[in-house]
C-alpha positions as CSV (number, residue, x, y, z in Angstrom):
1,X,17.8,-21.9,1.5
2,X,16.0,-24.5,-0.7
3,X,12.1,-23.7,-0.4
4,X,10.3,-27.0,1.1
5,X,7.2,-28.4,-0.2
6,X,4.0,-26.9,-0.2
7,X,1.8,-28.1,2.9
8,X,-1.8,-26.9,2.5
9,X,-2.9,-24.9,5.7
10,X,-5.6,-26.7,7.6
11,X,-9.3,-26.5,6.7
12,X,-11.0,-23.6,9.0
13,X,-13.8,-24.5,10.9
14,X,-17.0,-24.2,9.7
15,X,-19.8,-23.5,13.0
16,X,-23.7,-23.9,11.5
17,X,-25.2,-23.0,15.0
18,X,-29.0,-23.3,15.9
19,X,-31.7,-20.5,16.3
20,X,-30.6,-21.1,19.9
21,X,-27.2,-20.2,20.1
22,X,-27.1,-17.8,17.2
23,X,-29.8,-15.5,19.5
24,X,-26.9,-14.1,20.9
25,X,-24.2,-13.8,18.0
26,X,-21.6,-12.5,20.4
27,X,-22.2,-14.8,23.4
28,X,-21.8,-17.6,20.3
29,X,-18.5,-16.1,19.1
30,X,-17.3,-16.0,22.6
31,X,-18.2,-19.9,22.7
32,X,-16.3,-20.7,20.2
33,X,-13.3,-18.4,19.8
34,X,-10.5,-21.0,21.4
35,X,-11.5,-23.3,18.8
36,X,-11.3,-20.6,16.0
37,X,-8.2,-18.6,17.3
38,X,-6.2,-22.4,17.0
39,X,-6.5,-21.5,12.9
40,X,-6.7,-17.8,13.0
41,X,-9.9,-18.3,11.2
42,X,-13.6,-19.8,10.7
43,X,-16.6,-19.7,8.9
44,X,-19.9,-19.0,10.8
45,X,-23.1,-20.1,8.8
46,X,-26.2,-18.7,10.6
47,X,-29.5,-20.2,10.3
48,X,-30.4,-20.4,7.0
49,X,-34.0,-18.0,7.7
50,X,-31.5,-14.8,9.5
51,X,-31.9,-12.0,8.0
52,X,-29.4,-9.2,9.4
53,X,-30.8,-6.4,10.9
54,X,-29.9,-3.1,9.0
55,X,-27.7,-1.0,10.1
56,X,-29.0,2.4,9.9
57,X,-32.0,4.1,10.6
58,X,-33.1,4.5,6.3
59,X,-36.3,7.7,7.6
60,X,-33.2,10.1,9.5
61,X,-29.9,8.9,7.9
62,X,-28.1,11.7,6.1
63,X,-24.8,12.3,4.7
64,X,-23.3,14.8,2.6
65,X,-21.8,14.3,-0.3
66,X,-18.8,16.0,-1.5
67,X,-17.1,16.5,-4.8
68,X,-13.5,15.4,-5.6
69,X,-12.3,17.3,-8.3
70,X,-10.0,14.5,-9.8
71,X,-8.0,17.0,-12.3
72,X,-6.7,18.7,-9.0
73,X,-5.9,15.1,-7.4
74,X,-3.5,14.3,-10.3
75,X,-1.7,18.1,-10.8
76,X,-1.2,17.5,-6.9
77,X,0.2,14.3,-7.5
78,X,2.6,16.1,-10.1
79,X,3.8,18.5,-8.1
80,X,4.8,16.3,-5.5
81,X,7.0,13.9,-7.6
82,X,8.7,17.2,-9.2
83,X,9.6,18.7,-6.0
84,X,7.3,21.6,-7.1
85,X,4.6,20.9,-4.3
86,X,5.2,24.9,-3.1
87,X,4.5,25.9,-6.6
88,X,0.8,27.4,-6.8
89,X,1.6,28.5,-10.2
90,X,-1.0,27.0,-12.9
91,X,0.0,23.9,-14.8
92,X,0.3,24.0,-18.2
């Protein structure tokens, strides 16, 4: 099987909509998702002034962090490829 040659994919489309129609993002991607689903792909350029809301709530959001003790990753990792994975037994 001899490859053929190389035919670029066609452009995607590019959609710059108005204030208008980008009020409702979804009800725009709606609009226009036969057009976009023909190249599996497309490019939306809101208005040039949108900002995007953010997406959390900065005065309540919390998370906790945790702490991944890397040395233990990699011994884990080890032990695994040895076939020693039931071995508790310090490394070493």
């Amino acid at each position: 099987l001899q490859p053929g040659p190389f035919v670029p994919p066609p452009e995607c489309p590019v959609f710059e909509p108005s204030w208008e129609e980008f009020s409702d993002p979804l009800g725009f991607i709606g609009r226009i998702r036969g057009l976009a689903e023909k190249t599996g792909i497309c490019k939306i350029r809101p208005p040039k002034d949108w900002q995007p809301p953010f997406a959390c709530e900065v005065q309540s959001f919390r998370f906790t962090p945790r702490v991944q003790r890397l040395n233990e990753l990699e011994v884990s990792a080890e032990l695994l490829k040895s076939g020693r994975a039931e071995d508790t037994s310090p490394v070493g």
